[in-house]
C-alpha positions in Angstrom: -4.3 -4.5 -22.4 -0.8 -6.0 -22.0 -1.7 -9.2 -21.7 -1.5 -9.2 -17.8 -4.9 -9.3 -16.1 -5.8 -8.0 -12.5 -7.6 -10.3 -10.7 -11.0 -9.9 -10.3 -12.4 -9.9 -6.8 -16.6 -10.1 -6.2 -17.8 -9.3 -3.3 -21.6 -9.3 -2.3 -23.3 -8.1 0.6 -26.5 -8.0 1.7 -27.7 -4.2 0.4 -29.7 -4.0 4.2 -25.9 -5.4 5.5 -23.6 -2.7 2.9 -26.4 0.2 4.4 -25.1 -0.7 7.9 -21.8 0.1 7.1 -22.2 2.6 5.4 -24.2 4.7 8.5 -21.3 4.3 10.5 -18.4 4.5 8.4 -16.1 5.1 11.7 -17.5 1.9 13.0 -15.4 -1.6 12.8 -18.6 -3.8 13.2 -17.8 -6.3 10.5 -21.0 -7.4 8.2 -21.5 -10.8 6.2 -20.8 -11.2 2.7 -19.5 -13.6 -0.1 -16.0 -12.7 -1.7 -16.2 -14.3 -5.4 -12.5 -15.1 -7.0 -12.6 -16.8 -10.2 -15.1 -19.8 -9.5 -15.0 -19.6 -5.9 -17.4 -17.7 -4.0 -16.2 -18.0 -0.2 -17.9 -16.6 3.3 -16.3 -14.0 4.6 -17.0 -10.9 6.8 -16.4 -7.0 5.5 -15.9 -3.7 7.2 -14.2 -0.2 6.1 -11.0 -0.1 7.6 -8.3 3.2 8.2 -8.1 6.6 9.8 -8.3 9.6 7.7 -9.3 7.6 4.5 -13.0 6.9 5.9 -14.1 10.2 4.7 -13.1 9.7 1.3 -15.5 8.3 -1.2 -13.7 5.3 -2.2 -13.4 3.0 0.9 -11.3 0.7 2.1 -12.3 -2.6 3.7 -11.1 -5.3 5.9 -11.6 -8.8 4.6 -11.9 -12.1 7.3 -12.8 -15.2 5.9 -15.6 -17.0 8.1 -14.7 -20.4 7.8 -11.6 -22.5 8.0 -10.3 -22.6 4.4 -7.7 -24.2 2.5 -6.0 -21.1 1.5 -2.5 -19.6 3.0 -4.5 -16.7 4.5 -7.6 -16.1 7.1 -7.8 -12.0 6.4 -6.6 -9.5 4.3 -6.9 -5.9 3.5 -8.1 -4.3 0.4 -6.5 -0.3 -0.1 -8.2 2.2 -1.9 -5.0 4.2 -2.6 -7.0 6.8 -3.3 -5.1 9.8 -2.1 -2.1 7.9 -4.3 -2.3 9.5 -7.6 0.2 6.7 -8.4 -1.6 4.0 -6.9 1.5 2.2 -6.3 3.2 3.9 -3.5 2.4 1.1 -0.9 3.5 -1.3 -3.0 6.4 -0.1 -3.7 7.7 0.8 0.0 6.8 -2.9 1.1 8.8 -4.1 -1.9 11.8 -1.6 -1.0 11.8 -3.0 2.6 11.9 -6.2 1.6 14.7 -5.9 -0.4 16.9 -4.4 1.9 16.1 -7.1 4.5 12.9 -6.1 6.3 10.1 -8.0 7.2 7.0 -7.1 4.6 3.5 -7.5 4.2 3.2 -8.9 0.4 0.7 -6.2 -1.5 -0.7 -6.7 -5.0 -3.3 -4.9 -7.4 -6.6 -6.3 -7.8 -10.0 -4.6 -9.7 -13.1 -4.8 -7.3 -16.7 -5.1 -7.6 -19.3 -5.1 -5.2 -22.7 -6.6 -5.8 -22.2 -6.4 -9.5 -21.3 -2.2 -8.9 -17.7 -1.3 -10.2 -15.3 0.0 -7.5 -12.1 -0.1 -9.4 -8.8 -0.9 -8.5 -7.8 -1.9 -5.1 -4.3 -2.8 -3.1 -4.4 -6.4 -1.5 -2.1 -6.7 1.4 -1.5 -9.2 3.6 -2.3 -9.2 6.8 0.3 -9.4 9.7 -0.6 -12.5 12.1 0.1 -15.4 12.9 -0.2 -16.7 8.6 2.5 -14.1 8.1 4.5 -15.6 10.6 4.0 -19.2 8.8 4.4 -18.5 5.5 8.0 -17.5 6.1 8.5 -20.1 8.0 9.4 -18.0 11.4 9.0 -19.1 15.1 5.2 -18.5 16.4 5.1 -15.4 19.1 3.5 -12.0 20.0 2.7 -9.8 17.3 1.4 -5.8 18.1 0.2 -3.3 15.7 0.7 0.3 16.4 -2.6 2.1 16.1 -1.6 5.5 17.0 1.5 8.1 17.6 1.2 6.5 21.1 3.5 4.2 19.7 6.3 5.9 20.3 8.7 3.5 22.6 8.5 6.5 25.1 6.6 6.4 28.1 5.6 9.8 27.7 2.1 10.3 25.6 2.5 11.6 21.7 -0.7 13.7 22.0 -0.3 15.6 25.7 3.4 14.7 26.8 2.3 13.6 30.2 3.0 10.1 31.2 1.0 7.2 30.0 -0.9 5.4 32.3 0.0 2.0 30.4 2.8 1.0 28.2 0.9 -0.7 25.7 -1.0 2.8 25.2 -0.5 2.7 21.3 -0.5 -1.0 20.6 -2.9 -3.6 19.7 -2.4 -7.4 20.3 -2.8 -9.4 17.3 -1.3 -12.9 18.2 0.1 -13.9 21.3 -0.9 -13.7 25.5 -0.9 -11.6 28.1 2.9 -12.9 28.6 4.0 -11.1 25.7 2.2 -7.6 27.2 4.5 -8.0 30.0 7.6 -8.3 27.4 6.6 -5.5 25.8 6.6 -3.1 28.5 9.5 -4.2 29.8 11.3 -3.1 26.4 9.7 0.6 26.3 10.4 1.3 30.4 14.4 -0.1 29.3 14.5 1.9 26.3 13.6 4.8 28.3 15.4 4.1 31.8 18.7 2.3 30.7 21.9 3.9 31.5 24.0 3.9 28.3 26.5 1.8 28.9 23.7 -0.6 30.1 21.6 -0.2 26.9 24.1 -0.4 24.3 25.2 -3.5 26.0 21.7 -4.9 26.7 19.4 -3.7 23.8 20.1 -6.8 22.2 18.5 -8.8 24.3 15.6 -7.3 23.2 15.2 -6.1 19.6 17.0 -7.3 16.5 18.9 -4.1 16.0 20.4 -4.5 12.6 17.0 -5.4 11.6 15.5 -2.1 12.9 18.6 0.0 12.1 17.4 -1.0 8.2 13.3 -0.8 8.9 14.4 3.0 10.1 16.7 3.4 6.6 13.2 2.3 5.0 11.0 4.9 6.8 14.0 7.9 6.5 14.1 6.6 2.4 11.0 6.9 1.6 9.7 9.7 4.2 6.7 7.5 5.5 6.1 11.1 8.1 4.0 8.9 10.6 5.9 5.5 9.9 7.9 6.2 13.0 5.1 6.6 15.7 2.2 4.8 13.9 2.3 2.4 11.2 4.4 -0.3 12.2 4.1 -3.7 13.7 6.1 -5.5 16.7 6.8 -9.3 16.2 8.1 -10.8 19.2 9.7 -14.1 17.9 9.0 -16.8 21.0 12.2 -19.1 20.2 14.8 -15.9 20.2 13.4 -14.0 22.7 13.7 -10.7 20.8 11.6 -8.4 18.4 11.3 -7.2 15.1 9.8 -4.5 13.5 7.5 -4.3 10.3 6.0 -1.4 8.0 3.0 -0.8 7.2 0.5 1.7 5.7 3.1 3.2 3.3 1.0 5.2 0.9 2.1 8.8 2.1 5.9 8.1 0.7 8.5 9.1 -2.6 7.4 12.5 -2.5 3.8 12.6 -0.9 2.0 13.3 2.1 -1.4 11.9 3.1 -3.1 13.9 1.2 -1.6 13.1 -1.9 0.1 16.7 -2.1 4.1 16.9 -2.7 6.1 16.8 -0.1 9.8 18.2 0.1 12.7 15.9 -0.7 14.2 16.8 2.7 11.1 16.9 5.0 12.6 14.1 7.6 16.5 13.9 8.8 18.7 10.9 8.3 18.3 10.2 11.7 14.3 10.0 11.5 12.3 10.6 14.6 10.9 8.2 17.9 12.5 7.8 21.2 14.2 4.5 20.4 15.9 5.7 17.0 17.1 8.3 19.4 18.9 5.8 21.8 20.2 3.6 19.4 22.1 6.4 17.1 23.7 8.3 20.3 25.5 4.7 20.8 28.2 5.6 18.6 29.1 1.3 17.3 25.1 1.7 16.2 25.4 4.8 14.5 28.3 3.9 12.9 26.4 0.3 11.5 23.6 2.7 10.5 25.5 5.2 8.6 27.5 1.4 6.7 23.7 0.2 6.1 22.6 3.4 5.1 24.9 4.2 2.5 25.0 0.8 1.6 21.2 1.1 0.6 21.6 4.5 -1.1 24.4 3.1 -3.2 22.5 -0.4 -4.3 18.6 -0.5 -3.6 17.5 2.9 -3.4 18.4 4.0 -6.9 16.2 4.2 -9.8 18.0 1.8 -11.8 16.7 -0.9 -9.4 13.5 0.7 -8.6 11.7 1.7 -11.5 11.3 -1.5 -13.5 8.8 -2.7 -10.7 7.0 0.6 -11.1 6.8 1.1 -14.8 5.5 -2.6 -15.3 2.4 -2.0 -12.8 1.6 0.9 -14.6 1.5 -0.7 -17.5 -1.0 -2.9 -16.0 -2.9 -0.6 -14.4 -3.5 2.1 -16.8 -6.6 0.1 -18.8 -7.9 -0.7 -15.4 -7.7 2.8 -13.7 -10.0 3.7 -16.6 -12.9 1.4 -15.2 -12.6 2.9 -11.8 -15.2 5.3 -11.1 -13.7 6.6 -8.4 -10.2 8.4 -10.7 -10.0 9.8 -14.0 -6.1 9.2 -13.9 -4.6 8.9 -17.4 -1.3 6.7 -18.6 -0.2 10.1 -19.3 -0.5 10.8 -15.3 0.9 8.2 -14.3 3.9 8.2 -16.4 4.4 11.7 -14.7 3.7 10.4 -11.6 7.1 8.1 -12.3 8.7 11.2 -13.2 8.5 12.5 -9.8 9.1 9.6 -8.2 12.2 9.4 -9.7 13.0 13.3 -9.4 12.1 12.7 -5.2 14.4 9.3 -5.2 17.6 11.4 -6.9 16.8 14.6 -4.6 16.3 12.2 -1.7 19.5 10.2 -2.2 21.7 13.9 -2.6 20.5 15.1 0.9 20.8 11.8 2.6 24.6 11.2 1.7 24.8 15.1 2.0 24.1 14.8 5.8 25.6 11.6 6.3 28.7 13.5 5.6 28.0 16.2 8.1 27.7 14.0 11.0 
């Protein structure tokens, strides 16, 4: 070991409760259980959680605490990263974001154990409600998670192209009122029905465009495929009047799809995909602020120089603990060539982003 030690997290559940869960790994029916850190055993309430990462034999779970507790959090989420041959993928995109001025979930590596049985090492992430909102001290509101490619700020469906029947097809409410659905709606139908001269003059009204102009360098950076439709959150802020836009689910990035297989360096444009990236870029004062940010980011924060101390010290950390988990026989010798092409996607990744930049 290097002298830094993952926290340990217990969780125990009824075996009658874990055998529910596991009958029905699609449903979200959450079962009772006690979550054990350090000293402190706490009630809380466990299901699996994701899409595609159901089927796989490590699970991830959703974690809600069942009573009131003193701690800065009422739920979290616990990754498997199992498709992640890195394990630190997710991690790394949320700490990206944030450094280039995005809204973030904070993530961090944990070993888990369940009813005494090994299950190796896991992603903590925060949840995105109404705590997040608190803990940086922003303005209560709405917050929406996009669930699927429905999510696309058109009012066209992703999965037939015919016109949705709601405008909230795609979202979830997590905090907020009925109020806010109305709000919501009324940004997709003006993204979609402004003239131009209307929207690059009333957009603003609506969305924080800087912020999303460097949420969409984020996504384009680190080639999260799905980040554009899918895997985001809206966060209406009540005093301003406006939204922003957060990541999440950020495992299929630097170089790898969702199923943990290499993807090309140039897979995605600059310009990235979705019906409201679209809009704003075709307004050439935005394009022209996304093209500064842009290069701004490429120059400063997505380089390896600033990037890979954060990676090589969780390895270090994780490499005595990956060889607990049951579920990976991932070597330090892996994962040290897991940096490697990391670093090879962020240098091939930075040449074709500035490459086109310059042909537009």
């Amino acid at each position: 070991m290097n002298g830094t030690v993952l926290p340990a997290f217990r969780l125990y559940i009824h075996p009658n409760e874990l055998n529910k869960i596991k009958k029905d790994i699609w449903s979200d029916e959450a079962v009772p259980g006690a979550l054990q850190t350090g000293t402190v055993r706490i009630p809380v309430f466990v299901s699996y959680r994701g899409a595609h990462t159901r089927e796989l034999q490590k699970k991830s779970y959703y974690i809600q605490y069942r009573k009131q507790t003193k701690r800065k959090e009422s739920e979290f989420h616990l990754n498997a990263e199992f498709n992640d041959p890195s394990y630190i993928r997710n991690r790394l995109s949320f700490h990206f974001f944030d450094k280039i001025g995005v809204l973030a979930p904070s993530a961090s590596h944990v070993f888990l154990s369940i009813n005494g049985k090994q299950e190796g090492v896991y992603l903590k992430i925060e949840s995105v409600d109404d705590t997040f909102l608190k803990k940086r001290n922003l303005e209560d509101g709405a917050i929406y998670y996009a669930v699927d490619d429905d999510a696309n700020f058109s009012l066209l469906s992703s999965f037939d192209k015919q016109a949705k029947k709601n405008l909230l097809q795609g979202y979830e409410r997590k905090c907020g009122s009925s109020r806010h659905d109305n709000v919501l709606q009324e940004l997709i139908y003006f993204i979609n029905t402004a003239k131009d001269e209307t929207f690059a003059k009333e957009i603003k009204r609506y969305l924080d465009v800087k912020q999303y102009l460097l949420w969409l360098i984020g996504v384009v950076c680190t080639q999260n495929f799905d980040g554009f439709v899918h895997n985001y959150a809206l966060y209406f802020n009540e005093k301003t009047g406006i939204f922003q836009i957060i990541p999440w689910d950020c495992d299929a990035t630097w170089g790898r799809n969702i199923n943990g297989e290499d993807m090309k360096h140039d897979r995605i444009p600059v310009t990235g995909y979705n019906t409201l990236s679209a809009r704003l870029l075709d307004i050439p004062s935005f394009k022209s602020q996304y093209f500064a940010l842009m290069k701004h980011v490429l120059q400063h924060e997505f380089t390896i120089s600033r990037l890979s101390p954060c990676l090589t010290k969780w390895h270090a950390v994780l490499a005595p603990y990956l060889e607990q988990d049951p579920y990976t026989n991932i070597t330090s010798a892996q994962l040290e060539d897991e940096q490697k092409q990391i670093f090879h996607y962020i240098e091939k990744r930075k040449r074709y982003l500035f490459l086109s930049l310059s042909r537009l």
